[in-house]
MOPAC internal coordinates of N, CA, C and O (Angstrom, degrees):
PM7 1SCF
backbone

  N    0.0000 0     0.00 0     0.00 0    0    0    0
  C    1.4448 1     0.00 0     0.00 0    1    0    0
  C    1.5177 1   109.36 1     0.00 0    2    1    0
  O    1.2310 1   117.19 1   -55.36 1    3    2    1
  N    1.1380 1   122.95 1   124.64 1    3    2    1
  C    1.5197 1   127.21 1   157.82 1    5    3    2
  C    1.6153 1   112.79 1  -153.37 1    6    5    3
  O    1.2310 1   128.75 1   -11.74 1    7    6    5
  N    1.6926 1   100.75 1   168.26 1    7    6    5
  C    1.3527 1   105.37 1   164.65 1    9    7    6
  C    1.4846 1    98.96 1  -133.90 1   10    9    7
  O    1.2310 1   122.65 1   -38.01 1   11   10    9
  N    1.6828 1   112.54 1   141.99 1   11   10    9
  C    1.4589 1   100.09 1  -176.69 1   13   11   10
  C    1.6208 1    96.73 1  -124.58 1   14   13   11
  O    1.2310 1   121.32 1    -2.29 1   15   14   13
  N    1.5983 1   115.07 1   177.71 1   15   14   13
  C    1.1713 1   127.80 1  -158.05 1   17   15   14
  C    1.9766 1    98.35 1  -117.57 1   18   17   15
  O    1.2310 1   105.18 1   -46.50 1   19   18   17
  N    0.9484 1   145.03 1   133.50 1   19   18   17
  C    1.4284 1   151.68 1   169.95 1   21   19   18
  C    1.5010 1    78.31 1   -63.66 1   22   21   19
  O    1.2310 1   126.11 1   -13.05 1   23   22   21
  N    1.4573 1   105.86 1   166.95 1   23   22   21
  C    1.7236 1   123.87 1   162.75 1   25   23   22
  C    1.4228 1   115.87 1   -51.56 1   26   25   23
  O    1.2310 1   128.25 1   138.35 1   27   26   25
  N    1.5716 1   101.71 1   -41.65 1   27   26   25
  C    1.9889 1   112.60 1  -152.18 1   29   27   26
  C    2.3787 1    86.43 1   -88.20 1   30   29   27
  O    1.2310 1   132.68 1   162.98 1   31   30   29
  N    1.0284 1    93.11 1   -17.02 1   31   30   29
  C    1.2398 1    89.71 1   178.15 1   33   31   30
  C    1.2114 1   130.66 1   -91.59 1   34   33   31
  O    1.2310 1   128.16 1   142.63 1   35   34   33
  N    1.2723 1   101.89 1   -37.37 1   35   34   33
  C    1.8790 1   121.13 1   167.66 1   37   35   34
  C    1.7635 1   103.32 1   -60.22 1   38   37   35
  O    1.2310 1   127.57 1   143.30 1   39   38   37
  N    1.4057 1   103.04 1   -36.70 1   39   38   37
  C    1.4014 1    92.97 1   179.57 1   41   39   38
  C    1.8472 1   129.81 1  -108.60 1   42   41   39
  O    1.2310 1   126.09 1  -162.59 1   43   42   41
  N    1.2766 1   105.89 1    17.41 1   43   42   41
  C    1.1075 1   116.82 1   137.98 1   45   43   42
  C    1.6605 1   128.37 1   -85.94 1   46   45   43
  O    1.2310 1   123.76 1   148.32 1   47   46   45
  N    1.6272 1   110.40 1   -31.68 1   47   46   45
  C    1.5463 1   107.80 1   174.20 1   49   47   46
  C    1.8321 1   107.22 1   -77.26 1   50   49   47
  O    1.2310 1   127.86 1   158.15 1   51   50   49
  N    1.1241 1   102.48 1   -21.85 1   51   50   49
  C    1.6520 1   112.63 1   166.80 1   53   51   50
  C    1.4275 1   115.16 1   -37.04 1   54   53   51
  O    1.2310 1   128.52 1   124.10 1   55   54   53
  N    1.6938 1   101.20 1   -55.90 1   55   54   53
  C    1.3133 1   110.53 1  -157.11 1   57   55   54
  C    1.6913 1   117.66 1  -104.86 1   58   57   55
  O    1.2310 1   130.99 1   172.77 1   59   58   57
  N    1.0360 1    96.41 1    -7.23 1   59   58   57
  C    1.4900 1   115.04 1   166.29 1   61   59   58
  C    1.3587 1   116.59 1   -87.11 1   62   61   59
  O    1.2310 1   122.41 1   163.40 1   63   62   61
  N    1.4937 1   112.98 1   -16.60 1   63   62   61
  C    1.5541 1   116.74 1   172.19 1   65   63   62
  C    1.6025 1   109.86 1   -67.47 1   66   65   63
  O    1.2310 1   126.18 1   118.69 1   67   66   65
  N    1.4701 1   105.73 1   -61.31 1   67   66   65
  C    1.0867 1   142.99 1  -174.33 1   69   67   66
  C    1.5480 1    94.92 1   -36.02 1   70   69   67
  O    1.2310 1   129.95 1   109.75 1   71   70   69
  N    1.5029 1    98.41 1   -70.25 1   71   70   69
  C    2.0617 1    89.95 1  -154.82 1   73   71   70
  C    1.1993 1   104.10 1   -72.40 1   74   73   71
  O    1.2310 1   112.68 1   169.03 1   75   74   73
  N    1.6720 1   131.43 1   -10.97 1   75   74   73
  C    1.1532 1   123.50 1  -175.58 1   77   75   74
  C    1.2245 1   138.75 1  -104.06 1   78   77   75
  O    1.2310 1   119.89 1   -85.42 1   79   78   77
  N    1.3521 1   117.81 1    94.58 1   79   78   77
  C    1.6037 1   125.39 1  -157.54 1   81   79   78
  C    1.5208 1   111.53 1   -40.90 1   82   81   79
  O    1.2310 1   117.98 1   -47.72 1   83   82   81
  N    1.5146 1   121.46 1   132.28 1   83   82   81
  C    1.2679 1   121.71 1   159.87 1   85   83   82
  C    1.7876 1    99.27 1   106.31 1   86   85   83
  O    1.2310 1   116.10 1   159.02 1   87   86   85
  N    1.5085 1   125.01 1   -20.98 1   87   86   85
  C    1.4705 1   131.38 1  -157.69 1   89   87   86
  C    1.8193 1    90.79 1   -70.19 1   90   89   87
  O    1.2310 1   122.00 1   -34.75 1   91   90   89
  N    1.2239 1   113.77 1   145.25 1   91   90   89
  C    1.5276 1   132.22 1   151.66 1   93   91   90
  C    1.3503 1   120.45 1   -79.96 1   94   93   91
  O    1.2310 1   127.49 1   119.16 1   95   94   93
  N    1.0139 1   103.19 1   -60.84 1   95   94   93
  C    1.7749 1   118.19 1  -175.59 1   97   95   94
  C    1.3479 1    91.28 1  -168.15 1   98   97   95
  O    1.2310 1   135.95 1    25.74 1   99   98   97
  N    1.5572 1    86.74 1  -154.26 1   99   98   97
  C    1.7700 1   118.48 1  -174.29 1  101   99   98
  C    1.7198 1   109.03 1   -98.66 1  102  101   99
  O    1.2310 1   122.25 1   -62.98 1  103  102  101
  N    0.9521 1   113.30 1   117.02 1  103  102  101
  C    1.8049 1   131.60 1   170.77 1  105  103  102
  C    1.4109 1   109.87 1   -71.01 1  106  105  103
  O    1.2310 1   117.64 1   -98.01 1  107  106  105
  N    1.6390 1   122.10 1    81.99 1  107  106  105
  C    1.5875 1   108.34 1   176.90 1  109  107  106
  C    1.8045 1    88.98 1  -106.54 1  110  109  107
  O    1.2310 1   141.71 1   -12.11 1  111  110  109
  N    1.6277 1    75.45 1   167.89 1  111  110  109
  C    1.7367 1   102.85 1  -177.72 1  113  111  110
  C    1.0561 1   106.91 1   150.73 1  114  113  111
  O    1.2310 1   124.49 1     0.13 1  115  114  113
  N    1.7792 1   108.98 1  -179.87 1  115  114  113
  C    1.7116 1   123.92 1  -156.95 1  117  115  114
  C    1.3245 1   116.81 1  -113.53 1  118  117  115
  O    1.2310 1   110.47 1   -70.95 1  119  118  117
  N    1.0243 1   135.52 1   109.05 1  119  118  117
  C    1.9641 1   124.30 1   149.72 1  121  119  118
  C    1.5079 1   137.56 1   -65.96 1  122  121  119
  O    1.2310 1   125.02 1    -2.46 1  123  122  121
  N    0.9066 1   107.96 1   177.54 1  123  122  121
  C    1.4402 1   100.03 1   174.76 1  125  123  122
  C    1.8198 1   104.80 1   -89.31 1  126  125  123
  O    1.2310 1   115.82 1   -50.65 1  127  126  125
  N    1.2626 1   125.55 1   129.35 1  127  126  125
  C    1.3430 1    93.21 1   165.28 1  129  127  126
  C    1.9751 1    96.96 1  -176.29 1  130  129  127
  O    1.2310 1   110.41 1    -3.34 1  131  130  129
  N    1.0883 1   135.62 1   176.66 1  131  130  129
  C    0.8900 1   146.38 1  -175.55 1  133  131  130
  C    1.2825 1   120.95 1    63.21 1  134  133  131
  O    1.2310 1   117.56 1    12.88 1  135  134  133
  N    1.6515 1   122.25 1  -167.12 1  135  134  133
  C    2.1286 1   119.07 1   170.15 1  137  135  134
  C    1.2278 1    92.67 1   -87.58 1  138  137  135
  O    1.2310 1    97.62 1  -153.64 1  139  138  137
  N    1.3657 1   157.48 1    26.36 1  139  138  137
  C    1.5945 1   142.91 1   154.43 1  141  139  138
  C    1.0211 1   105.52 1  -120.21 1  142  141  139
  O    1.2310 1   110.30 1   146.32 1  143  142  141
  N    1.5666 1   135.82 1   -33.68 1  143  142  141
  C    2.2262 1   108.53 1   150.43 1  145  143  142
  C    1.4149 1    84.59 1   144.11 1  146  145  143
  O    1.2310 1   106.36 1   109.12 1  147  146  145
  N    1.6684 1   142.96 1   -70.88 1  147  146  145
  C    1.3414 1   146.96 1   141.66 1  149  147  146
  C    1.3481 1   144.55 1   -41.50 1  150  149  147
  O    1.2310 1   112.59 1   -67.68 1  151  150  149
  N    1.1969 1   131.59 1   112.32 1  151  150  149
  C    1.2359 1   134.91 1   143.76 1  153  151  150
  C    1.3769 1   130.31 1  -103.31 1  154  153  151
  O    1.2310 1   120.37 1   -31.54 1  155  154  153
  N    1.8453 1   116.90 1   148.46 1  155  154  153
  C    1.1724 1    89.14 1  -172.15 1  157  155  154
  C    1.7227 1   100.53 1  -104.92 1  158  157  155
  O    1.2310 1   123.68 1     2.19 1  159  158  157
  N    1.2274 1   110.54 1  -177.81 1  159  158  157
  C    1.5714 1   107.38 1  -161.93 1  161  159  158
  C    2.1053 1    90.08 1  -148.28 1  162  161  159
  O    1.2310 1   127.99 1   -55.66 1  163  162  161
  N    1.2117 1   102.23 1   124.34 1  163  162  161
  C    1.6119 1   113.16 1   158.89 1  165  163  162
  C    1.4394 1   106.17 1  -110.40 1  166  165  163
  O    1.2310 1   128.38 1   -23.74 1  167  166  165
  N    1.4485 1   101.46 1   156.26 1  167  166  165
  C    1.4340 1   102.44 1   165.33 1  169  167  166
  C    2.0029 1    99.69 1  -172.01 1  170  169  167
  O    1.2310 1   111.70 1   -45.62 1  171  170  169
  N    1.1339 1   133.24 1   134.38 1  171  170  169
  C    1.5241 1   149.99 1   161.38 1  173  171  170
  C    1.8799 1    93.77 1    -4.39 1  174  173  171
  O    1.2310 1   120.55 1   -78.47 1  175  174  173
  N    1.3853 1   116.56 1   101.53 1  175  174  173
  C    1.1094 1   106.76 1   160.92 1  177  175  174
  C    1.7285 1   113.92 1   -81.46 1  178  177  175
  O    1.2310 1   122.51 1   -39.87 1  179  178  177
  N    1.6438 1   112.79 1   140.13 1  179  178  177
  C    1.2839 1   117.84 1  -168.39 1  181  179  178
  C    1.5233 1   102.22 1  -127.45 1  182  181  179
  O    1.2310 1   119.96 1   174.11 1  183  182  181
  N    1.5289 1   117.68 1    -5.89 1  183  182  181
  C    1.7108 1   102.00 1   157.61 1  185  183  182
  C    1.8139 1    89.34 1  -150.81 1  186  185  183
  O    1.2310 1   124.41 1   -10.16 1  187  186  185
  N    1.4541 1   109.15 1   169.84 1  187  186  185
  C    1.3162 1   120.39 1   173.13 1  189  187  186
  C    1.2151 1   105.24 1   -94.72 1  190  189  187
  O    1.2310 1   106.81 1   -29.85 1  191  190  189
  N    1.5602 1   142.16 1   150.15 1  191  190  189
  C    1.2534 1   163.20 1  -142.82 1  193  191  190
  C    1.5402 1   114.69 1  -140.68 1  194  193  191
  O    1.2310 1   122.07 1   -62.07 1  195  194  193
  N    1.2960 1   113.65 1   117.93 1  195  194  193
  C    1.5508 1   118.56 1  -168.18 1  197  195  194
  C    1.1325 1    91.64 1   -45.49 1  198  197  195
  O    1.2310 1    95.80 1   170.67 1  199  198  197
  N    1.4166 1   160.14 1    -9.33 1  199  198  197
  C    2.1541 1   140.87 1  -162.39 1  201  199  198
  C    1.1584 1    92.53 1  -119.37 1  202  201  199
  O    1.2310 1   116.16 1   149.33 1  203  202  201
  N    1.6673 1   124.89 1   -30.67 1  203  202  201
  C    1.4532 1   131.14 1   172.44 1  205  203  202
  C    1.5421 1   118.88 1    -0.06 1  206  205  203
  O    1.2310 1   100.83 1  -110.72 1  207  206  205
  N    1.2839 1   152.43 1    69.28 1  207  206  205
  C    1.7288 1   144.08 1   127.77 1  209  207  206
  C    1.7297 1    95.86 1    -2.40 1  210  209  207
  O    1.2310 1   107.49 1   -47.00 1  211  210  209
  N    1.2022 1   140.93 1   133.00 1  211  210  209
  C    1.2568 1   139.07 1   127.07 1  213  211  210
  C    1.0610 1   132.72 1  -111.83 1  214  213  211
  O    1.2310 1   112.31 1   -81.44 1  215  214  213
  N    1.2702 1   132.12 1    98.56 1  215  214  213
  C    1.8142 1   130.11 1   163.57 1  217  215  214
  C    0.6767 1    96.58 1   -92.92 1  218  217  215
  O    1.2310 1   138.13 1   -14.92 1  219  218  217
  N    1.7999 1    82.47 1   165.08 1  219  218  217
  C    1.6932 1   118.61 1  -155.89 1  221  219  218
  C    1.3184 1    99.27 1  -148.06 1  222  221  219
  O    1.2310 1   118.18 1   -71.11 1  223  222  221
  N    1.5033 1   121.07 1   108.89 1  223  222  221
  C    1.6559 1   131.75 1   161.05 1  225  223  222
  C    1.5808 1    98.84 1  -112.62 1  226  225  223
  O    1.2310 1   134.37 1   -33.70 1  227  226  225
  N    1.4289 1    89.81 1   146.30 1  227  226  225
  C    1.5917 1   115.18 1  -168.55 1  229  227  226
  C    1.5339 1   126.82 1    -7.53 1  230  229  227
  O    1.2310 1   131.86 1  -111.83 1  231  230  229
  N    1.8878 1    94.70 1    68.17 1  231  230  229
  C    1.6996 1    95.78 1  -169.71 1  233  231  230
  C    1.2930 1   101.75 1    96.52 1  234  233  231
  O    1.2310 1   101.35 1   156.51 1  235  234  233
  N    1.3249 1   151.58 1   -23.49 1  235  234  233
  C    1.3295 1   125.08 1  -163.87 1  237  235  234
  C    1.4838 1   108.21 1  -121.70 1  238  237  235
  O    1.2310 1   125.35 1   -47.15 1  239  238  237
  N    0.7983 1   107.32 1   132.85 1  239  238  237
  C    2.1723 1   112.61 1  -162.08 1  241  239  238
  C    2.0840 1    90.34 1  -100.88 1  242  241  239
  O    1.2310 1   137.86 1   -38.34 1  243  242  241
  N    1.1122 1    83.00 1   141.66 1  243  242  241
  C    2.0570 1   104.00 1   171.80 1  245  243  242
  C    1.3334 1    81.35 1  -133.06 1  246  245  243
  O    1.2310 1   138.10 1   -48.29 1  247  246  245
  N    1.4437 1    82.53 1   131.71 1  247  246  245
  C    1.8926 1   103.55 1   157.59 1  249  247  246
  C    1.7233 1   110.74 1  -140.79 1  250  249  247
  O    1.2310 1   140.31 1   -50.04 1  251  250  249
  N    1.8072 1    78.20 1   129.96 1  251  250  249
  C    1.6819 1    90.82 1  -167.04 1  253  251  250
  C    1.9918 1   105.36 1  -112.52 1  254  253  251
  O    1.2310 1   126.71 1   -51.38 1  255  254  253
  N    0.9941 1   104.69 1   128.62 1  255  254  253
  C    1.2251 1    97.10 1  -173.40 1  257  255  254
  C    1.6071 1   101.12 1   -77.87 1  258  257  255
  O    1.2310 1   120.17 1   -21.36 1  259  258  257
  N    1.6867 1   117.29 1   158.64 1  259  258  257
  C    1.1406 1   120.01 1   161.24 1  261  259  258
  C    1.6663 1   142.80 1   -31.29 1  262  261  259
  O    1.2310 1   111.62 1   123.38 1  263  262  261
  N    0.7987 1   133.40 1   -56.62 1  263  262  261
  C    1.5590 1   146.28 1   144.74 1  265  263  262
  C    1.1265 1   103.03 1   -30.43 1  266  265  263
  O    1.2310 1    91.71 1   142.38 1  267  266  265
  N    0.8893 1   165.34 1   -37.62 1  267  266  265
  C    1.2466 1   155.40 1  -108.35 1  269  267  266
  C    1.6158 1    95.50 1  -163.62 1  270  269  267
  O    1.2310 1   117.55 1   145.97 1  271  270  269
  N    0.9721 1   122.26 1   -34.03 1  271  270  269
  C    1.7354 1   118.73 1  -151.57 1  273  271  270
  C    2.1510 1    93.07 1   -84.53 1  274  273  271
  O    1.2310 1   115.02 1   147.20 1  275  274  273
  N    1.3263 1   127.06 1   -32.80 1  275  274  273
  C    1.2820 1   117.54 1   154.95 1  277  275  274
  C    1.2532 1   134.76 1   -14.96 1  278  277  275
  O    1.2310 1   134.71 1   119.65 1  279  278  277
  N    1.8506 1    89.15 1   -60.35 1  279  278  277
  C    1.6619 1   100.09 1  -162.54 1  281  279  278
  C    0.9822 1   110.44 1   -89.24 1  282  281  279
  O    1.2310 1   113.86 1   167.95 1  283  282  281
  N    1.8774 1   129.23 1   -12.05 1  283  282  281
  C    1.4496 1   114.52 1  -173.89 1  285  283  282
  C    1.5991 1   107.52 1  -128.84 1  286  285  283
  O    1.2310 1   129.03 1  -167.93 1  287  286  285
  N    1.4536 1   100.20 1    12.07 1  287  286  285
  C    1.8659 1    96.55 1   179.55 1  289  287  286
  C    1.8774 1   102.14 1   -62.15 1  290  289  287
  O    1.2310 1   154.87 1   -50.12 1  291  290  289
  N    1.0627 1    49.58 1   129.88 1  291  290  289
  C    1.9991 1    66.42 1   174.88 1  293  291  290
  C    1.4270 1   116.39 1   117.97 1  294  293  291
  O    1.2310 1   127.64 1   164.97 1  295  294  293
  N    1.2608 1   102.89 1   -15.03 1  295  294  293
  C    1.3098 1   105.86 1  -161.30 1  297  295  294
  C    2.0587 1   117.26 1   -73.94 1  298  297  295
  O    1.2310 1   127.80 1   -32.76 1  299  298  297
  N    1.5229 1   102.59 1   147.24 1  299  298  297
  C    1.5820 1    96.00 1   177.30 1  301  299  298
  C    1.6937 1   107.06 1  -121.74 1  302  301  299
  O    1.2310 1   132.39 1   -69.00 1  303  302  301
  N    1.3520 1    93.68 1   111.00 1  303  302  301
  C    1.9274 1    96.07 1   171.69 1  305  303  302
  C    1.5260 1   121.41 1   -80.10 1  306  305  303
  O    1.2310 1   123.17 1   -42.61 1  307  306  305
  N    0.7640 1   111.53 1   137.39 1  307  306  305
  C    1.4213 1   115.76 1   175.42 1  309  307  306
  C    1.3536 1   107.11 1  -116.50 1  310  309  307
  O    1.2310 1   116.12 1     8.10 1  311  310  309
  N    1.5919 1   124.97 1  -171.90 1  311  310  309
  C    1.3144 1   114.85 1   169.46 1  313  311  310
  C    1.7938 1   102.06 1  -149.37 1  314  313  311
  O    1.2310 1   116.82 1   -38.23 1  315  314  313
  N    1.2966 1   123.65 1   141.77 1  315  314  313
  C    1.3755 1   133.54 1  -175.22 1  317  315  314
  C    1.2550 1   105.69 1  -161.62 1  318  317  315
  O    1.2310 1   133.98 1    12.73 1  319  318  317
  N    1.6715 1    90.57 1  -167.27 1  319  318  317
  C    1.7396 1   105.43 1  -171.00 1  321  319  318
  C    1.5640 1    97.35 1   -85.15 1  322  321  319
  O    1.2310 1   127.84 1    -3.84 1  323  322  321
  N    1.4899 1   102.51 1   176.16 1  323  322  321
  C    1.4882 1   103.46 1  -174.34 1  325  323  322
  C    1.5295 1    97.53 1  -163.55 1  326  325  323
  O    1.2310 1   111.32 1   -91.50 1  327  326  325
  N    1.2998 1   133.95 1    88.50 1  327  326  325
  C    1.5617 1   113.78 1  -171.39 1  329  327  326
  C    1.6049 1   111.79 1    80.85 1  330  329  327
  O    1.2310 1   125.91 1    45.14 1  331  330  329
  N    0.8523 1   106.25 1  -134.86 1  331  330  329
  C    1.7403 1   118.10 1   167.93 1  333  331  330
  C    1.2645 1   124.60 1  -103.31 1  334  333  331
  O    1.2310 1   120.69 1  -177.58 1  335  334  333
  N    1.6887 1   116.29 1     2.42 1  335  334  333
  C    1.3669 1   128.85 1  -176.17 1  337  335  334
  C    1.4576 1   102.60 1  -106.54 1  338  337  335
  O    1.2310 1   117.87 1   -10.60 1  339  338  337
  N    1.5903 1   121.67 1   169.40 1  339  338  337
  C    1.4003 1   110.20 1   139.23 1  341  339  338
  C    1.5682 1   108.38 1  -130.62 1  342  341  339
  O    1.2310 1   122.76 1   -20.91 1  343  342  341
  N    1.4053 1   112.32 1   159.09 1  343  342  341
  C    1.3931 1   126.26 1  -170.52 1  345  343  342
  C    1.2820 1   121.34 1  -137.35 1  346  345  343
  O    1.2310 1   107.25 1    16.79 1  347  346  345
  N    1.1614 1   141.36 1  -163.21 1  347  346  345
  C    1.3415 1   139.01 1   162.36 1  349  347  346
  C    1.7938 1   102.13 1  -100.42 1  350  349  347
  O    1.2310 1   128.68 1   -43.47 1  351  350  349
  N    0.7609 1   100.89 1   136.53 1  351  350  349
  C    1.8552 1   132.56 1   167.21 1  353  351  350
  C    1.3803 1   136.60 1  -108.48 1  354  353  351
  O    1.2310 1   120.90 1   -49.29 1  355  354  353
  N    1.2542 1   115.88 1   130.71 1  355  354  353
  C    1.7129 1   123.30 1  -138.67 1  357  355  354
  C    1.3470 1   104.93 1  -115.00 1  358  357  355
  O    1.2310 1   114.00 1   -52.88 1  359  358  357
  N    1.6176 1   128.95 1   127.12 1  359  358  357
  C    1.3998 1   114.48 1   177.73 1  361  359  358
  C    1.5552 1    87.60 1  -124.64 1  362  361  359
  O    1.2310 1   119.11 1  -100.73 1  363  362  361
  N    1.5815 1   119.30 1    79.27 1  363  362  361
  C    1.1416 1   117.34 1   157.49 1  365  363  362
  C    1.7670 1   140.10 1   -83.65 1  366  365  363
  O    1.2310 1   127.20 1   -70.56 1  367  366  365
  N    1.1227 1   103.75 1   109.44 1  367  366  365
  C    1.4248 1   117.99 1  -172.38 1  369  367  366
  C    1.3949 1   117.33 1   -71.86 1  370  369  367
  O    1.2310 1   114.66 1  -176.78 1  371  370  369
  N    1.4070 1   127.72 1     3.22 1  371  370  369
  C    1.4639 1   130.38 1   123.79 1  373  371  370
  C    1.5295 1   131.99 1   -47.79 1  374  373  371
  O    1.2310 1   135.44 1   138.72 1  375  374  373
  N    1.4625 1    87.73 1   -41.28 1  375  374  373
  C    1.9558 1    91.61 1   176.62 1  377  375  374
  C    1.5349 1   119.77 1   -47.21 1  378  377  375
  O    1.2310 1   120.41 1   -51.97 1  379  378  377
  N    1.3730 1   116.81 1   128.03 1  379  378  377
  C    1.4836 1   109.04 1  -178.62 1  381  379  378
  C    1.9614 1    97.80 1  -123.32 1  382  381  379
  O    1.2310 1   122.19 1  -179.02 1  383  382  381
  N    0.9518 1   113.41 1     0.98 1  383  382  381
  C    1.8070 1   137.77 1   162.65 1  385  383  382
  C    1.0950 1   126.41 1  -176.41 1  386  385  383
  O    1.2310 1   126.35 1   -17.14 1  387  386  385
  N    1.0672 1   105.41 1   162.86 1  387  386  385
  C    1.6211 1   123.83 1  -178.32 1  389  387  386
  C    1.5294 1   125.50 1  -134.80 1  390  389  387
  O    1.2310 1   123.94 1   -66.01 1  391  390  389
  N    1.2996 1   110.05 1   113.99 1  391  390  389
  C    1.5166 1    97.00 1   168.85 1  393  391  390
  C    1.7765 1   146.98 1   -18.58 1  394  393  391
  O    1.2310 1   109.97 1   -39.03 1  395  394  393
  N    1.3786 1   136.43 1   140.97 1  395  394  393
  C    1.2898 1    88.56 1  -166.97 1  397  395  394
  C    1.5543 1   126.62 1   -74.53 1  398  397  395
  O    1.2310 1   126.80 1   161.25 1  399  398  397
  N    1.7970 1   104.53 1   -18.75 1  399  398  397
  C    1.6611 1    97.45 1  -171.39 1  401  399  398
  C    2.0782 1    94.47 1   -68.07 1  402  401  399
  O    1.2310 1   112.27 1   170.07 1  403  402  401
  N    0.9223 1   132.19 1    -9.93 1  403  402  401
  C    1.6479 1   131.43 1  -174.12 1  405  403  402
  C    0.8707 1   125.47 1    84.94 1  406  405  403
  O    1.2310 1   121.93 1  -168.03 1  407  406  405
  N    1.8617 1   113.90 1    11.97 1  407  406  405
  C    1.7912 1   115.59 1   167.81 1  409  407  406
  C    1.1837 1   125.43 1   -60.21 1  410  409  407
  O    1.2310 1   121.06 1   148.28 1  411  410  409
  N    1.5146 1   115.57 1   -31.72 1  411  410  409
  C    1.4016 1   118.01 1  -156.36 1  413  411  410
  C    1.7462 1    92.83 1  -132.90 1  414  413  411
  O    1.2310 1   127.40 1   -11.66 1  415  414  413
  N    1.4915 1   103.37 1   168.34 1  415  414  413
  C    1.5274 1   108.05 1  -176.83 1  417  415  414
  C    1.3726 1    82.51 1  -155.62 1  418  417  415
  O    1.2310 1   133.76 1    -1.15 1  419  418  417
  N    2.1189 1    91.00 1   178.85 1  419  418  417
  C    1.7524 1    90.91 1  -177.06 1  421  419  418
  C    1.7013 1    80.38 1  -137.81 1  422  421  419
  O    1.2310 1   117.60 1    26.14 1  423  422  421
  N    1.5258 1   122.18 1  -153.86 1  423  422  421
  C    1.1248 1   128.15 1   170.24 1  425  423  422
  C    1.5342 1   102.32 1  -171.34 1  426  425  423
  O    1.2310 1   122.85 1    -8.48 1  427  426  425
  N    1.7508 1   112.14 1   171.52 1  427  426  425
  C    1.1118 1   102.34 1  -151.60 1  429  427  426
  C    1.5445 1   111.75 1   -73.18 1  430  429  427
  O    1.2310 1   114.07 1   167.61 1  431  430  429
  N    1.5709 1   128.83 1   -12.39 1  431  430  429
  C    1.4933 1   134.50 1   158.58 1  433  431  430
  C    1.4705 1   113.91 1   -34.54 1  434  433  431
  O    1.2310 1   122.49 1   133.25 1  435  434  433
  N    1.3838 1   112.83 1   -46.75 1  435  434  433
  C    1.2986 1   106.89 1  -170.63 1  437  435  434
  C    1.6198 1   108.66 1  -103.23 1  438  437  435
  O    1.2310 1   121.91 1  -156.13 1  439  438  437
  N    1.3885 1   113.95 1    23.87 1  439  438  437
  C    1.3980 1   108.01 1   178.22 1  441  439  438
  C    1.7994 1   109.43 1  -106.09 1  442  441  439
  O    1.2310 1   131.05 1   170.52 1  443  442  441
  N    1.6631 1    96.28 1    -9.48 1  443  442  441
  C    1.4382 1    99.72 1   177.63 1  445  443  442
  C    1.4090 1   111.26 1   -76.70 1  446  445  443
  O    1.2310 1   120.10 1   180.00 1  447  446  445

């Protein structure tokens, strides 16, 4: 099981740790949401969680809660432009589709 970080991504979650008082790492995992059933969602983890998964690449801790850690183990984020924004970007190898704008995905659990 792992999730790993690209360089440009490790060092944006690097630096977002950093300036932000109280941050652990990076909070990845899934919601329900879009027409393909998944999205995934990061956000500044600020405590660890008894179901908590935590990896750790060079200094930087992801914590994936249980529920969630199924659908995206494996997965590698990176982070880039996207439009006129930039975000983090998901090469999850659970995904078996994706919506077309690419918010949401499904996998083969939810195709049964």
């Amino acid at each position: 099981m792992a999730i790993t970080l690209t360089p440009l991504a490790h060092q944006r979650v690097q630096r977002f740790v950093k300036t932000t008082p109280g941050a652990l790492g990076l909070r990845f995992g899934v919601t329900r949401t879009g027409c393909s059933g998944w999205g995934h969602v990061t956000d500044l983890a600020r405590e660890q969680r008894e179901d908590d998964t935590v990896f750790e690449q060079d200094g930087v801790r992801i914590y994936v809660d249980a529920d969630s850690l199924p659908l995206v183990d494996g997965t590698r984020i990176d982070f880039g432009k996207r439009g006129l924004g930039e975000e983090f970007l998901f090469a999850n190898p659970n995904a078996t589709a994706e919506c077309g704008c690419g918010e949401s995905f499904t996998t083969d659990a939810n195709a049964a």
